[in-house]
C-alpha positions as CSV (number, residue, x, y, z in Angstrom):
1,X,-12.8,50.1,24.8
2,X,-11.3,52.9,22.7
3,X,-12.5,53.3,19.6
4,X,-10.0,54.6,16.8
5,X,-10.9,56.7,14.0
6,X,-9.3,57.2,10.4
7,X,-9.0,61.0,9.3
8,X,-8.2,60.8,5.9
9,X,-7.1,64.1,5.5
10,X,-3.6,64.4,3.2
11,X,-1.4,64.1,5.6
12,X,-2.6,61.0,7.2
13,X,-3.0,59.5,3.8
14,X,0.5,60.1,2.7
15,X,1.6,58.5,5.8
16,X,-0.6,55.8,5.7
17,X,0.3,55.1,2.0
18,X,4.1,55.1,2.5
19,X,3.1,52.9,5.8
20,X,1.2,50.0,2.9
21,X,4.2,50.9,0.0
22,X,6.5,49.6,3.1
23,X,4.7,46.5,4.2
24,X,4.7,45.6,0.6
25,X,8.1,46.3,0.2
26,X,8.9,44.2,3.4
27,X,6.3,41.5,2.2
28,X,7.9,41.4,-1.7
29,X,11.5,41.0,-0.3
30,X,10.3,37.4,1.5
31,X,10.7,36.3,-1.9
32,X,13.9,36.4,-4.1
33,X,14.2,34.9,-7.7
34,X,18.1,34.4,-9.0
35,X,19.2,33.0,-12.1
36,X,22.7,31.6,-12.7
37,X,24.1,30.5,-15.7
38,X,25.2,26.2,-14.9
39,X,22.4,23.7,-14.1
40,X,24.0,21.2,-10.9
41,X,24.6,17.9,-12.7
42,X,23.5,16.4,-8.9
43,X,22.2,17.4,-5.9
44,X,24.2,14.9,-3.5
45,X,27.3,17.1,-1.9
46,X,29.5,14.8,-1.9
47,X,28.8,13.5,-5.6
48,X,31.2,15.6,-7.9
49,X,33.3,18.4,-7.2
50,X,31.6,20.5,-9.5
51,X,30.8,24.6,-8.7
52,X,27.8,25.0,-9.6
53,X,26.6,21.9,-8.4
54,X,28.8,23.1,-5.1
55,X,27.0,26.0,-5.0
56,X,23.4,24.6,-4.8
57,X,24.2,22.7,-2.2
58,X,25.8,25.7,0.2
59,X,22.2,26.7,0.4
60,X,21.8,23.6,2.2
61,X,24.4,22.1,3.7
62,X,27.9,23.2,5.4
63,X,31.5,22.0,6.2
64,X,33.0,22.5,9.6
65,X,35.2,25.6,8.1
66,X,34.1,27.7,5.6
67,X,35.6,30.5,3.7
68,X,34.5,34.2,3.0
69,X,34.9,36.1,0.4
70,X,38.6,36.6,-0.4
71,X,38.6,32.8,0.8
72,X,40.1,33.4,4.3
73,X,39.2,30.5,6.6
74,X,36.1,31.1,9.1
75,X,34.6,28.8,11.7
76,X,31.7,26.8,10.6
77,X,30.4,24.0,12.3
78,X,33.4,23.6,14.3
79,X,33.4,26.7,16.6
80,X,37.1,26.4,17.1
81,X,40.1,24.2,16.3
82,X,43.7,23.5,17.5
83,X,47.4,21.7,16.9
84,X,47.8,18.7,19.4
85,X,51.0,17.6,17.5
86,X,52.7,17.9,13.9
87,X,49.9,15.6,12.7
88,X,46.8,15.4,14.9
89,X,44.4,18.5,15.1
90,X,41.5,18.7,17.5
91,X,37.8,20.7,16.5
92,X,34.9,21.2,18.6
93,X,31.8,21.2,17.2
94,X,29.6,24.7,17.4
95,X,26.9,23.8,20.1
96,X,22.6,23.5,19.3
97,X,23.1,22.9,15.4
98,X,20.3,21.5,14.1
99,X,19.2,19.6,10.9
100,X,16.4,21.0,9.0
101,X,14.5,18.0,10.2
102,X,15.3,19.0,13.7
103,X,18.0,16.3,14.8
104,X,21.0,17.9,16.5
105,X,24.7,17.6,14.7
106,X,26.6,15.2,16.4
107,X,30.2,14.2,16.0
108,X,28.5,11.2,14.6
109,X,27.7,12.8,11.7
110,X,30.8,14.5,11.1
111,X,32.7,11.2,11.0
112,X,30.0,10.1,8.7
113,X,30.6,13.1,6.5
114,X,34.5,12.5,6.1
115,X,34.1,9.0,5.4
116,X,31.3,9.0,2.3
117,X,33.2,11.0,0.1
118,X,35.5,7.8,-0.5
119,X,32.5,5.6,-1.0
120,X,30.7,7.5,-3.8
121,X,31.2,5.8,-7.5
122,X,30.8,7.1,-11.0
123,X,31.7,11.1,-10.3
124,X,33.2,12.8,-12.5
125,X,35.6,14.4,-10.2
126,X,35.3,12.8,-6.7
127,X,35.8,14.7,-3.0
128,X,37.9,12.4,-1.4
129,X,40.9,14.4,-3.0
130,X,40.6,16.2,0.7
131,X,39.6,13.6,3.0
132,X,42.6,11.1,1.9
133,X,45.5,12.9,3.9
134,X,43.3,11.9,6.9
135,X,44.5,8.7,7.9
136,X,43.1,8.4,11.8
137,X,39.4,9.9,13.0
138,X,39.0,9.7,16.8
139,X,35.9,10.9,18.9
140,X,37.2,12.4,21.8
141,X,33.6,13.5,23.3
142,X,29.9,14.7,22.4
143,X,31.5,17.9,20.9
144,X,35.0,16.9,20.5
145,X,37.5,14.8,17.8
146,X,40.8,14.9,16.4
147,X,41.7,14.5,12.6
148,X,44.8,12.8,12.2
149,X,47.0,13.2,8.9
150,X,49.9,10.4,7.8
151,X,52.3,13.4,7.3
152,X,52.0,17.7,8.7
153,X,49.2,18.6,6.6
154,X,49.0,22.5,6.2
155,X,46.2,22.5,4.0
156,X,43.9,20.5,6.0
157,X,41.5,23.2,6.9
158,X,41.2,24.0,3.7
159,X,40.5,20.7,2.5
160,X,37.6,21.1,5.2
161,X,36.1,23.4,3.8
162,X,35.4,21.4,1.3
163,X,33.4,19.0,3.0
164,X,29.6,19.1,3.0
165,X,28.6,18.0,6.5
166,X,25.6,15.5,5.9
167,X,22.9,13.6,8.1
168,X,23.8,10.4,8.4
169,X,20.7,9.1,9.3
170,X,19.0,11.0,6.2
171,X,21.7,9.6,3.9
172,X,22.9,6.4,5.0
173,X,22.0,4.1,1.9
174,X,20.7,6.8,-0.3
175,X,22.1,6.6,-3.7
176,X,23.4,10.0,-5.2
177,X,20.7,9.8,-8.2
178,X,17.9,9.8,-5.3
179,X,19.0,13.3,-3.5
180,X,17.0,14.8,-6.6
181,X,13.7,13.6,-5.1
182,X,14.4,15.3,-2.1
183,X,16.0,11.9,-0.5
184,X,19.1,12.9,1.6
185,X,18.6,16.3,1.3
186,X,18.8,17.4,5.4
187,X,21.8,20.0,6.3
188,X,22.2,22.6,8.4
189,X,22.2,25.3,6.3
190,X,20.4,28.6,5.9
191,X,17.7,27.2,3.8
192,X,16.1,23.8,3.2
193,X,14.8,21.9,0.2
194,X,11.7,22.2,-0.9
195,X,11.5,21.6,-4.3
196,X,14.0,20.8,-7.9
197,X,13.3,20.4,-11.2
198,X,15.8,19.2,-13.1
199,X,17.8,21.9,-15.8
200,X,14.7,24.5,-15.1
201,X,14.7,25.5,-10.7
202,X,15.2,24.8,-7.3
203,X,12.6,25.7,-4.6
204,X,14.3,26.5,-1.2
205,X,12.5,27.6,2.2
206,X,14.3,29.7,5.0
207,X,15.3,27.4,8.0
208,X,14.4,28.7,11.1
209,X,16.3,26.6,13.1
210,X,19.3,27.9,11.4
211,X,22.5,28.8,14.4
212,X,23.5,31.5,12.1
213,X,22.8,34.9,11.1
214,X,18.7,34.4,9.5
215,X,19.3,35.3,5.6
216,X,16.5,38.5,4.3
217,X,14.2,36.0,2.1
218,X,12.0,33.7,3.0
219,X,11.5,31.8,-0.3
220,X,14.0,31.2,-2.7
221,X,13.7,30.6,-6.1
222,X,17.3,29.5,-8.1
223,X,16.7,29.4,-11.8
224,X,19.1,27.9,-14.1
225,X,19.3,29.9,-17.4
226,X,22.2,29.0,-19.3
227,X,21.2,30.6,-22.3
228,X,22.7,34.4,-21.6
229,X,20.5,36.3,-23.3
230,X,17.6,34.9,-21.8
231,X,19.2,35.1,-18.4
232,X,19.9,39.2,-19.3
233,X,15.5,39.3,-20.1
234,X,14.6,37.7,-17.6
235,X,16.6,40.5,-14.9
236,X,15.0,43.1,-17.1
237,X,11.6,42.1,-17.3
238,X,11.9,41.7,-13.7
239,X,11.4,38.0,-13.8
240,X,14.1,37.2,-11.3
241,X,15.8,40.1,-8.9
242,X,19.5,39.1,-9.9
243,X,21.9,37.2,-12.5
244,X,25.3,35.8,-12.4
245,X,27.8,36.1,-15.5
246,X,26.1,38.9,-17.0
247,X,26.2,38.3,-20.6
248,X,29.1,40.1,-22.2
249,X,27.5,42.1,-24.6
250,X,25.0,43.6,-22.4
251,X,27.9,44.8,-19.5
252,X,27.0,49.0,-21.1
253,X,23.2,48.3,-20.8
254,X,23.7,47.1,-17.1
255,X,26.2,49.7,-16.2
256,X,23.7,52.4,-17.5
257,X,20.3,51.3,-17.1
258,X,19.3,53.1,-13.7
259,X,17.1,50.5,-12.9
260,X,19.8,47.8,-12.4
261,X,23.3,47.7,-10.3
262,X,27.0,45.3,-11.0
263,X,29.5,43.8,-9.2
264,X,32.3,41.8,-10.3
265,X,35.4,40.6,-9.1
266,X,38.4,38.4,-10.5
267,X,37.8,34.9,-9.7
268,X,39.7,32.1,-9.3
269,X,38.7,30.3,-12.6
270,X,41.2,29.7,-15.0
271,X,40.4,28.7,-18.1
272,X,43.0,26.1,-20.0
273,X,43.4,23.5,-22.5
274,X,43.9,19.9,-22.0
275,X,45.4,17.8,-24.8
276,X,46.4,13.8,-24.9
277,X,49.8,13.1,-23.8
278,X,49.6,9.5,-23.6
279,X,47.9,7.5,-25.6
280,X,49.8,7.0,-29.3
281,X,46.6,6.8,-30.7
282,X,44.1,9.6,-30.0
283,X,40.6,9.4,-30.7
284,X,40.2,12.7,-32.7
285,X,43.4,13.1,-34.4
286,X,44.0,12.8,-37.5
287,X,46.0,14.1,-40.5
288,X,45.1,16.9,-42.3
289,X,43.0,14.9,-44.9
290,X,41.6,13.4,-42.2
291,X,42.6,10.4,-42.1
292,X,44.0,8.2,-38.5
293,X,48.1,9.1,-37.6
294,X,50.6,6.8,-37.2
295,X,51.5,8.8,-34.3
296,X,50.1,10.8,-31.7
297,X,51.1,14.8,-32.0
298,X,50.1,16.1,-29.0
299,X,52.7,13.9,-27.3
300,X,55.4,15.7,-28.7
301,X,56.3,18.9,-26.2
302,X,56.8,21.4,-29.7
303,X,53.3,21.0,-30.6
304,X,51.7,21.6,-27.6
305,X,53.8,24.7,-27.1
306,X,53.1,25.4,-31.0
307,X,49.3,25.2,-29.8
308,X,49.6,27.7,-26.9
309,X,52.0,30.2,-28.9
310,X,49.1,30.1,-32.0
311,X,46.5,30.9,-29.3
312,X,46.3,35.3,-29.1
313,X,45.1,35.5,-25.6
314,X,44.7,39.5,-25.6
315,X,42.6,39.2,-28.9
316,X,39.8,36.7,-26.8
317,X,40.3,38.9,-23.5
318,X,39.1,42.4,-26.2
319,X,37.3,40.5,-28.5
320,X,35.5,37.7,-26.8
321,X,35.3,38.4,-23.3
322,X,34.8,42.4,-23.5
323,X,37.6,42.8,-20.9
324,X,36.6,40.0,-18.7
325,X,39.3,37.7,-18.2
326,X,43.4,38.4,-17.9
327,X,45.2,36.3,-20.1
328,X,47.8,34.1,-17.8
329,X,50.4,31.5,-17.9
330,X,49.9,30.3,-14.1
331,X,47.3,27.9,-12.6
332,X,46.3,30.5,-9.8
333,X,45.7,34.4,-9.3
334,X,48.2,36.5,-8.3
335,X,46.9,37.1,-5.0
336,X,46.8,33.1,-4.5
337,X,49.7,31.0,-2.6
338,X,51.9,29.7,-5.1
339,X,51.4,32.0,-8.2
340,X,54.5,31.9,-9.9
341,X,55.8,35.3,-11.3
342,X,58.1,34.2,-13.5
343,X,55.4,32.3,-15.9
344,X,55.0,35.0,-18.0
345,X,51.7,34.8,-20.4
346,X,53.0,33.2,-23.8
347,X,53.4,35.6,-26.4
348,X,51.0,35.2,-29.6
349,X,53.3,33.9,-32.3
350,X,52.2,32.4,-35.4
351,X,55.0,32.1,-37.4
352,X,57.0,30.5,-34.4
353,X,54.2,28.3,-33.7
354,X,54.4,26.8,-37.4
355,X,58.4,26.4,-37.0
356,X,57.7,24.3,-34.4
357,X,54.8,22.4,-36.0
358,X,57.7,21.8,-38.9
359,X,60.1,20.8,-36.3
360,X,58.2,18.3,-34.9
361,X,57.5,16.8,-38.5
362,X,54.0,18.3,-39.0
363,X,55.0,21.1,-41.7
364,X,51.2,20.9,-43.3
365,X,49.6,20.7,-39.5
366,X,47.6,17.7,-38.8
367,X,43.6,17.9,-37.7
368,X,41.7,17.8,-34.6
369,X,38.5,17.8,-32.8
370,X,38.5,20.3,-29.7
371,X,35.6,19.9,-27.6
372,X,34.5,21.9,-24.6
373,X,30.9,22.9,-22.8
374,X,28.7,25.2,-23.9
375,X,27.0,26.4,-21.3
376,X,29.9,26.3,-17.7
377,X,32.0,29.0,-17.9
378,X,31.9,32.6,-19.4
379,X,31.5,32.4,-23.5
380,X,32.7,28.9,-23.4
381,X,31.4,27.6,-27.1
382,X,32.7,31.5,-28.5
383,X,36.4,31.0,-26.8
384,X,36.4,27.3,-27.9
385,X,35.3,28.6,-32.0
386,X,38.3,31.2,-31.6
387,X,40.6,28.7,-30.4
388,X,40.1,26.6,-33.6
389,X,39.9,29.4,-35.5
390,X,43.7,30.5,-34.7
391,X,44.9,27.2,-34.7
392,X,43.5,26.9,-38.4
393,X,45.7,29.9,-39.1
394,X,48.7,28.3,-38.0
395,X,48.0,25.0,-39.9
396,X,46.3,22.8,-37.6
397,X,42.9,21.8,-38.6
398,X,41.0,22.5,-35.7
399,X,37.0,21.8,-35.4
400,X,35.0,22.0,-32.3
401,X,32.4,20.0,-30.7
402,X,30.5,22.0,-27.9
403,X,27.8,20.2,-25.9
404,X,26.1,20.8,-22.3
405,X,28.5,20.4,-19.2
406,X,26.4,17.3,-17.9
407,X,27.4,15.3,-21.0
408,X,30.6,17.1,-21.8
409,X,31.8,16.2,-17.9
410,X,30.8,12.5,-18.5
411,X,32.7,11.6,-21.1
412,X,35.5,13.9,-20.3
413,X,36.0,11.7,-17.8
414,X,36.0,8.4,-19.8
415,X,38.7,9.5,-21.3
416,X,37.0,10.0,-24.7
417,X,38.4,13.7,-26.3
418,X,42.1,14.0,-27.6
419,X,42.1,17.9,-26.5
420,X,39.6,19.9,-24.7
421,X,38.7,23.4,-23.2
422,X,37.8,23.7,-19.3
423,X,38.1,25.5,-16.5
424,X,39.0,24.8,-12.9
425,X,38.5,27.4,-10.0
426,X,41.0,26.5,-7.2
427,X,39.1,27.3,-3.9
428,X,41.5,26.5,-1.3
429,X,43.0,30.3,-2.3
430,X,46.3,28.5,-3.5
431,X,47.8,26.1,-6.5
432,X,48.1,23.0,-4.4
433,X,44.6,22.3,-5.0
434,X,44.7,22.6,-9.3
435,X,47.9,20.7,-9.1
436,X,46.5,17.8,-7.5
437,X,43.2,17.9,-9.7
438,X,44.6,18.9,-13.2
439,X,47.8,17.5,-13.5
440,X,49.1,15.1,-11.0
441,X,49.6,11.6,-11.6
442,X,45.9,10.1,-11.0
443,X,46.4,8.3,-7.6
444,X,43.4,6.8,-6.0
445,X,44.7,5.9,-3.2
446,X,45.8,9.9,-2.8
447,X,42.4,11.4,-4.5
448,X,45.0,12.7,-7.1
449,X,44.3,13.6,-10.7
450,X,40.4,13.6,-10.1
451,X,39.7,16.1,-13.0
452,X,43.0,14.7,-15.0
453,X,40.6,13.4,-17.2
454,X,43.5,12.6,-19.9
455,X,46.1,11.0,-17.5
456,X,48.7,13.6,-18.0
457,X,51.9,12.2,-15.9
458,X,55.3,13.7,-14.9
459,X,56.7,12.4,-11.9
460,X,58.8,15.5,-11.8
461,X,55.9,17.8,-11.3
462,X,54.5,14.6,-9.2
463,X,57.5,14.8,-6.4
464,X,57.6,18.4,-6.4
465,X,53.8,18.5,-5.6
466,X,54.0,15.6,-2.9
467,X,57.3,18.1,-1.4
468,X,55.0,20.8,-0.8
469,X,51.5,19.2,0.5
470,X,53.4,18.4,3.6
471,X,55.6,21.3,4.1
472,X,54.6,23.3,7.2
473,X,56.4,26.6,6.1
474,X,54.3,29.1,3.8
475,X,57.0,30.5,2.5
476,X,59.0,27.1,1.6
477,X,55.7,25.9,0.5
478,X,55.2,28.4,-1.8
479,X,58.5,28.3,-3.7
480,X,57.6,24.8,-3.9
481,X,54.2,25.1,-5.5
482,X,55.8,27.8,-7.7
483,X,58.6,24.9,-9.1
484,X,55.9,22.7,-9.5
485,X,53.6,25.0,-11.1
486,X,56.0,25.7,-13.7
487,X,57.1,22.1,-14.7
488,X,53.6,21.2,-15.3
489,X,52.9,24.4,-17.8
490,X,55.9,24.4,-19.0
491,X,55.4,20.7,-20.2
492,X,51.8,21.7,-21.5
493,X,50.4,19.1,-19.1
494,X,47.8,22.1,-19.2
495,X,47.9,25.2,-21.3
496,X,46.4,28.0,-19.3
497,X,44.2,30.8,-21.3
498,X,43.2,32.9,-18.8
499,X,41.5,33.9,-15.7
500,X,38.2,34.8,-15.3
501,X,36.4,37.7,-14.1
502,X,33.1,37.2,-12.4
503,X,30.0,39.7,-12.7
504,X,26.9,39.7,-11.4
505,X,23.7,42.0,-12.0
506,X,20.6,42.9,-10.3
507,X,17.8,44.8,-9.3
508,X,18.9,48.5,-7.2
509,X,18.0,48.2,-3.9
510,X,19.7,44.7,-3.6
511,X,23.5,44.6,-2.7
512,X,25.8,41.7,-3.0
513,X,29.2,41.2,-2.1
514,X,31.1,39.7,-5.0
515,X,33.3,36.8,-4.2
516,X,37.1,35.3,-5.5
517,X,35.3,31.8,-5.8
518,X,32.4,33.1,-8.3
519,X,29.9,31.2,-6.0
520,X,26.2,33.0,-6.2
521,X,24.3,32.5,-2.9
522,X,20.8,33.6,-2.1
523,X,21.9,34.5,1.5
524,X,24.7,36.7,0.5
525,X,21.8,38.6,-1.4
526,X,19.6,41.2,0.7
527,X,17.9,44.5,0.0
528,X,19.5,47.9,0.3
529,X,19.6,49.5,3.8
């Protein structure tokens, strides 16, 4: 038997130093520690539509198509899919997919999947929006079905791709609140569940069963720092390898500390108001001594174009958001199917904004209470402050109310504010999808108006919409989505601020590709080659 010897002479050293400096390298990278800057209000994928909570779950489950980075439509767990007719389309399922507790996918489970969404009670904002075209499920074999919509349905893929695909085994009978534990929590996904603790981490393993490409970390740790600053020291001190939504006053540090690396990218998030239209008598309105209205302002059209017109968009873009946002007057991108050109960003006008205060019989304002999260989107509670702040200028007596997104969310969706500040990220790449959440007439039976939290209703905007969700042609489509886009702003059924621009900062020697939908995966994390 050979017997091997270890000259320690420099050379050999050197070499067998930069041999252990690699296997520790190799051995560090197993492990990766994000932070990003939401905490998932639940765990259960088909619970509310709801990015970050979304974005938890990719980790772990998937949806039969999925979408990259520009949000162009990829297989997924259906390897390929065709047109029978105008209304049937037929998938086949990707072959050997397994759960992470080692059950194979079956067409079963995808039926499951399409149906639970519908059965879910108390979210927020609830997924069956995409599943309620689909009016016929049929299993044609092992690996085969066809979807069936009541009318052409162009945008059923990307409703898809929307869909967690879930175990129904694991999650037959499991209530939502229970997927915390760990209950439920069996996909197909990249990595598995090992561990959460609620508003602090979640613990996630690689799966090595997974049918895809393997991701570079073994263990994942996902932190949920909401608190910017803190989420900026803990990158530096090296506490986690990589942030989302670098904080804005800290975008020089990051661009010149040589330690770290950026990306960013304009997302899809737009960030708008939402004010009561309906009701005559508004929770938080009142006059400006504060006492209750007769009448409900927001109602009248003048005011809530007074409102946008007081609002100085390019001041929050340089002042608030450090260049981070592009004020707009759309529900979409530019670069997204139905963007409508013509909406030009309203123009900051103060002394028209009071003319039309006075026309509407308001000449000394009236008050209000904005509310609005504090810790979703990008300088949320700052934007909301500046809003009220302009507003005061133009006589409206504007205070705001921030609170966390968990509570905010809940009662948003009672019904409880008379004007609010969110944001809505339309991730089928077009406006259909914000039109139908935001500002269609809430429809159960259609899943419309599932974040019209407010009941904003014009049946003009309403039969334009309905037009275009089942017109085949992109182009006819489009002009439609356009018309509808318009009526809706144009009425203030939402008042858009602006769009958001993602970043994202990290350790050098990791790369990342940014993406349109601001989503922050582990697995689209790994080191430098």
């Amino acid at each position: 038997m050979p017997v091997f010897s270890l000259d320690r002479s420099g050379p050999v050293r050197a070499v067998l130093l930069t041999t252990l400096l690699c296997l520790a390298a190799v051995s560090s990278a197993q492990d990766f520690k994000l932070a990003v800057s939401a905490t998932p209000v639940s765990l259960d994928p088909h619970f509310f539509n709801h990015v970050p909570s979304i974005m938890i779950d990719n980790h772990m489950f998937e949806a039969l198509v999925k979408r990259d980075a520009d949000h162009r439509i990829l297989p997924g767990l259906a390897q390929s899919w065709s047109m029978v007719n105008k209304l049937t389309w037929e998938f086949k399922l990707r072959k050997g997919v397994k759960f992470h507790d080692g059950s194979e996918l079956t067409v079963e489970d995808v039926m499951w999947s399409l149906e639970r969404p519908a059965t879910i009670v108390g979210s927020p904002s609830k997924f069956d929006i995409y599943t309620k075209p689909i009016i016929l499920k049929k299993v044609m074999a092992p690996d085969t079905f066809r979807l069936t919509t009541r009318e052409p349905y162009p945008l059923l893929l990307q409703d898809l791709a929307s869909i967690a695909i879930v175990s129904k085994k694991a999650t037959a009978g499991v209530p939502s609140e229970e997927f915390a534990s760990g209950r439920g929590m069996v996909g197909t996904g990249p990595f598995r569940f090992v561990k959460f603790l609620r508003d602090d981490r979640i613990e996630l393993d690689r799966f090595d069963g997974y049918w895809g490409t393997a991701p570079a970390w073994s263990h994942v740790t996902i932190r949920f720092i909401t608190n910017g600053a803190t989420r900026m020291a803990a990158l530096l001190s090296n506490d986690v390898q990589a942030i989302e939504n670098v904080p804005t006053p800290d975008l020089a540090r990051v661009r010149a500390d040589a330690t770290l690396t950026m990306a960013s990218k304009v997302s899809h998030r737009l960030v708008y108001i939402f004010v009561d239209t309906v009701r005559d008598n508004s929770p938080f309105v009142t006059d400006s001594d504060g006492k209750p209205l007769a009448r409900n302002p927001l109602k009248d059209l003048r005011v809530r174009q007074a409102i946008s017109m007081a609002i100085n968009r390019d001041a929050i873009r340089d002042r608030v958001m450090e260049e981070l946002s592009l004020p707009t007057n759309n529900l979409v991108p530019a670069t997204f199917h139905g963007y409508n050109p013509a909406l030009k960003v309203v123009r900051f006008d103060p002394d028209g904004a009071r003319k039309l205060l006075a026309a509407a019989g308001y000449p000394h304002g009236f008050g209000i209470t904005i509310h609005t999260s504090n810790n979703r989107y990008v300088n949320d509670e700052r934007v909301g402050q500046t809003i009220a702040q302009m507003l005061n200028r133009v006589g409206i007596s504007a205070k705001l109310e921030a609170m966390p997104f968990a509570l905010y969310s809940a009662r948003g969706a009672k019904g409880e504010f008379s004007m609010g500040i969110s944001s809505w990220g339309a991730a089928t790449g077009e406006a259909s999808q914000p039109l139908r959440a935001l500002v269609a007439c809430p429809d159960v039976e259609q899943g419309f108006g599932s974040y019209n939290w407010l009941k904003y209703c014009n049946p003009a905007v309403q039969a334009v919409l309905l037009k275009s969700l089942y017109t085949v042609d992109d182009a006819q489509r489009g002009k439609l989505l356009q018309e509808a886009g318009a009526l809706a702003v144009n009425d203030g059924g939402v008042i858009p601020i602006h769009q958001q621009i993602g970043t994202w900062g990290m350790r050098k020697g990791i790369v990342f590709v940014p993406r349109a939908d601001e989503r922050t995966h582990a697995y689209e994390f790994s080191p430098a080659r």
